[in-house]
Phi, psi and omega in degrees: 000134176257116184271014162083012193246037212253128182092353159320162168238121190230141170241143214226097169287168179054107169240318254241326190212187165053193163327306169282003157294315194283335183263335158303311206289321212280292173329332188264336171314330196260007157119313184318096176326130207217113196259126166262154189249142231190132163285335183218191193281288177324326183293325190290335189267313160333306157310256240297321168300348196273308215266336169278333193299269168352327196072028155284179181176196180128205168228127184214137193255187167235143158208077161314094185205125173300089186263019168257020174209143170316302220278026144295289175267013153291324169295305149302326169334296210288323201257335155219110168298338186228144139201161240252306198242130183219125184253103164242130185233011165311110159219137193230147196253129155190171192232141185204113197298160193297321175295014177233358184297071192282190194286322219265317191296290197315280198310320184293306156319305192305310233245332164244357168233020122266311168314315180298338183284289173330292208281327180284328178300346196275317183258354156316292182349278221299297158345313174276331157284323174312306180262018124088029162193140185157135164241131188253135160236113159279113162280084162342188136202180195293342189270341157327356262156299198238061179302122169267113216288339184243034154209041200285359164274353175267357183259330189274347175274348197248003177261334176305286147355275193311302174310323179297295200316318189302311192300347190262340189303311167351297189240043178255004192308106221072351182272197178251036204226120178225143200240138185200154158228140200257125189234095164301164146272188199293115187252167013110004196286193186256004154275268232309330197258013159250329159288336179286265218311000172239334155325309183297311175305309187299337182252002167079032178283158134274158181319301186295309164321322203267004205250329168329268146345232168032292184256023169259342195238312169269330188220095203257346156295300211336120178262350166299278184092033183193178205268154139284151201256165182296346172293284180350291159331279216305327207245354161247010136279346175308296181308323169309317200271011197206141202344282209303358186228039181285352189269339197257109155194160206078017190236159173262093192265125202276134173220069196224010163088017180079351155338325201244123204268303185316107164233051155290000000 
């Protein structure tokens, strides 16, 4: 299927691994110029030999920029001025009982899986309206929703996300420029698959045996009834970010495997 996005230019924070490895990778099959992102130049060069290694091409940039600091996405700022698609999936994660969560842990979430979105959406947005085309995605999650007790400052940054996203979808109104957020579940990446795999050793599991477990007892709405994958994500923000979703904005789009009961 051609989703119509082929010579955009996108920009994919956190990029170098993970989801956002997978949605660079899903952009660049589709033709899309593509800068992946990275806190320093090794991670980044490192992707992009990963992504030659696969037997990907294309067109792929490096853009090594700290986006969890002003003087980071000012750098970027200055070395790409414009792009058609904006991904932000820069984000961090940890579980912490709420009474040890301090001020400084709360500003420090914040400050990199919303601000860093914010700042890059402030300054794309207006652009992108200007030339009456452009897609923003946040990438969100399934805990956005499914607030977790032992992780509610990551849930509250990630329901923060959806608002951000609705409010700016807000003011796209008659244009070709549509703002969306995306809520995966618990997906495959390769931290998830080094917590199984040490998960597993300790209970004497197989992959199936320990993926069984998991969703009868931690996550027992799941209607999948399994973890998901980084392809999965990747290609349906691919679809999201391209011609073919002009219809789709303002919305939280769930990809969490039914996890989530609500279907508002």
């Amino acid at each position: 299927m051609d989703l119509g996005i082929k010579n955009k230019v996108a920009f994919v924070s956190a990029s170098t691994s993970g989801i956002g490895y997978g949605i660079a990778k899903a952009l660049l099959l589709e033709g899309v110029h593509v800068y992946v992102n990275g806190r320093t130049k090794k991670s980044v060069d490192a992707a992009i030999q990963k992504f030659y290694l696969e037997g990907i091409e294309g067109h792929i940039y490096a853009a090594p920029f700290d986006l969890s600091e002003e003087e980071g996405a000012k750098a970027l700022f200055s070395a790409l001025p414009y792009v058609d698609i904006l991904v932000n999936n820069l984000g961090f994660y940890e579980e912490k009982p709420f009474e040890e969560i301090t001020d400084e842990c709360w500003c420090h979430i914040f400050k990199i899986n919303v601000l860093s979105g914010i700042r890059l959406s402030r300054f794309y947005f207006p652009k992108m309206l200007e030339a009456n085309w452009g897609r923003i995605v946040f990438i969100s999650s399934e805990a956005a929703v499914n607030i977790s007790p032992y992780a509610m400052h990551y849930g509250a940054t990630k329901e923060t996300q959806i608002s951000i996203a609705r409010g700016l979808a807000e003011l796209t109104k008659g244009t070709n420029v549509t703002v969306n957020s995306v809520l995966p579940g618990i997906t495959l990446t390769a931290g998830v698959e080094a917590f199984i795999t040490d998960s597993m050793r300790e209970q004497n599991l197989t992959f199936e045996q320990f993926q069984e477990e998991y969703f009868n007892n931690i996550k027992p709405s799941s209607l999948i009834k399994r973890f998901e994958t980084v392809d999965e994500i990747a290609k349906t923000v691919a679809f999201v970010c391209s011609i073919l979703a002009s219809g789709i904005n303002g919305s939280a789009i769930h990809v969490e495997g039914g996890v989530i009961r609500s279907v508002s």
